[in-house]
C-alpha positions as CSV (number, residue, x, y, z in Angstrom):
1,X,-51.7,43.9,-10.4
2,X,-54.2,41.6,-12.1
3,X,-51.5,39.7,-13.9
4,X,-49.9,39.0,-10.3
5,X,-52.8,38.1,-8.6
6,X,-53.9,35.8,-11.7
7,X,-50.1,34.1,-11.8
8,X,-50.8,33.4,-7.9
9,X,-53.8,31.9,-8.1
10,X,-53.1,29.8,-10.6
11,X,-49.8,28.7,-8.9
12,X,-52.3,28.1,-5.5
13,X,-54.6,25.6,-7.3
14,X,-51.4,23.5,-9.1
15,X,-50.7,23.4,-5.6
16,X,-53.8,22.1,-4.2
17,X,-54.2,19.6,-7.5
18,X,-50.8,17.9,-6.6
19,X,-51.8,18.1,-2.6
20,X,-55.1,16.4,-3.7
21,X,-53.6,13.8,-5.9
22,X,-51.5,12.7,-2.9
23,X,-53.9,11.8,-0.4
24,X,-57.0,11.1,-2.9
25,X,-56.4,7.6,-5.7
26,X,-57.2,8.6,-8.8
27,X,-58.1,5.3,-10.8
28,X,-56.4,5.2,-14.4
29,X,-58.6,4.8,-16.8
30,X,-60.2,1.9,-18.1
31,X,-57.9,0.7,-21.5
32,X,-59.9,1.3,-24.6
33,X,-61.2,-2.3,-26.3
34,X,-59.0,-1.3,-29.4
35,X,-55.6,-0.8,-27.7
36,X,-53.4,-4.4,-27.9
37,X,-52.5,-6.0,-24.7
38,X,-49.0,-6.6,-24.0
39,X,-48.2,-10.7,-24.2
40,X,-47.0,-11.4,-20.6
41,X,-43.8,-11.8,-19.6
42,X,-41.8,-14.9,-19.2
43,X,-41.6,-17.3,-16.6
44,X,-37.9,-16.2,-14.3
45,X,-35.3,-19.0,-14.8
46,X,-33.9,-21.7,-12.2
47,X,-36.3,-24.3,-10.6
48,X,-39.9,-23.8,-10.4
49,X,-40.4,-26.0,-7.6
50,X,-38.2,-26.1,-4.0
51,X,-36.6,-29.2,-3.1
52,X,-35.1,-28.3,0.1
53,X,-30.8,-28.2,1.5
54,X,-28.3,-28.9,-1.9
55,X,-26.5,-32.3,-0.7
56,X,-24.5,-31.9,1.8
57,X,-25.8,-28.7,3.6
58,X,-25.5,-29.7,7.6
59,X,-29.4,-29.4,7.5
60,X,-29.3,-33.0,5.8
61,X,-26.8,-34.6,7.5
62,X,-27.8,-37.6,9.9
63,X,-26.5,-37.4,13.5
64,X,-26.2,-40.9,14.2
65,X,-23.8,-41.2,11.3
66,X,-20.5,-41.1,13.2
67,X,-17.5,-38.4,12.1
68,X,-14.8,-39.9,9.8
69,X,-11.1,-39.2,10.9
70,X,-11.2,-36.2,9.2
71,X,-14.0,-34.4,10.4
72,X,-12.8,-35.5,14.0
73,X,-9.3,-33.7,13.8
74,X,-11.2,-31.0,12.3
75,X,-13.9,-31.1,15.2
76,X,-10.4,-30.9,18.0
77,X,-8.8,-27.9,15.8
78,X,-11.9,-25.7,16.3
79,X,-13.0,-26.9,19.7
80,X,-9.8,-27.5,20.8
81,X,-9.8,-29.5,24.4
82,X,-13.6,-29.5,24.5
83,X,-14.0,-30.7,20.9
84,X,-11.8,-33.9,22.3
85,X,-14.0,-34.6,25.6
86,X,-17.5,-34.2,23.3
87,X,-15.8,-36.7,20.6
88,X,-15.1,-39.1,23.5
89,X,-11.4,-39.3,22.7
């Protein structure tokens, strides 16, 4: 009977150790002055700096530039009859 209730017991306060260490932070612990930091990790690759649309993108295309002959047959294709009346053909 002892040995039971001792076994419970100890499996209630595992129980309210892991409960507490849920809803209360436990700082870690300060690192000792003799451990070695760890060098820091490298810089990710590709460009470190943003430089906006990649040449091309429709985001740096002018509008008053008009369409060449190929870009207004493909304009017609996709908007078919409406694609002709906002091309002004």
């Amino acid at each position: 009977m002892r040995l039971l209730l001792a076994r419970c017991l100890r499996s209630a306060v595992n129980a309210l150790v892991a409960f507490g260490h849920l809803w209360v932070y436990v700082p870690p612990l300060p690192p000792s002055p003799t451990a070695q930091t760890l060098p820091s990790p490298p810089a990710p690759p590709g460009p470190q700096r943003l430089t906006g649309p990649a040449p091309g993108h429709p985001e740096r295309l002018c509008p008053e530039v008009p369409l060449s002959e190929t870009e207004m047959m493909l304009r017609r294709q996709l908007l078919g009859a409406r694609g002709a009346e906002l091309s002004g053909d």
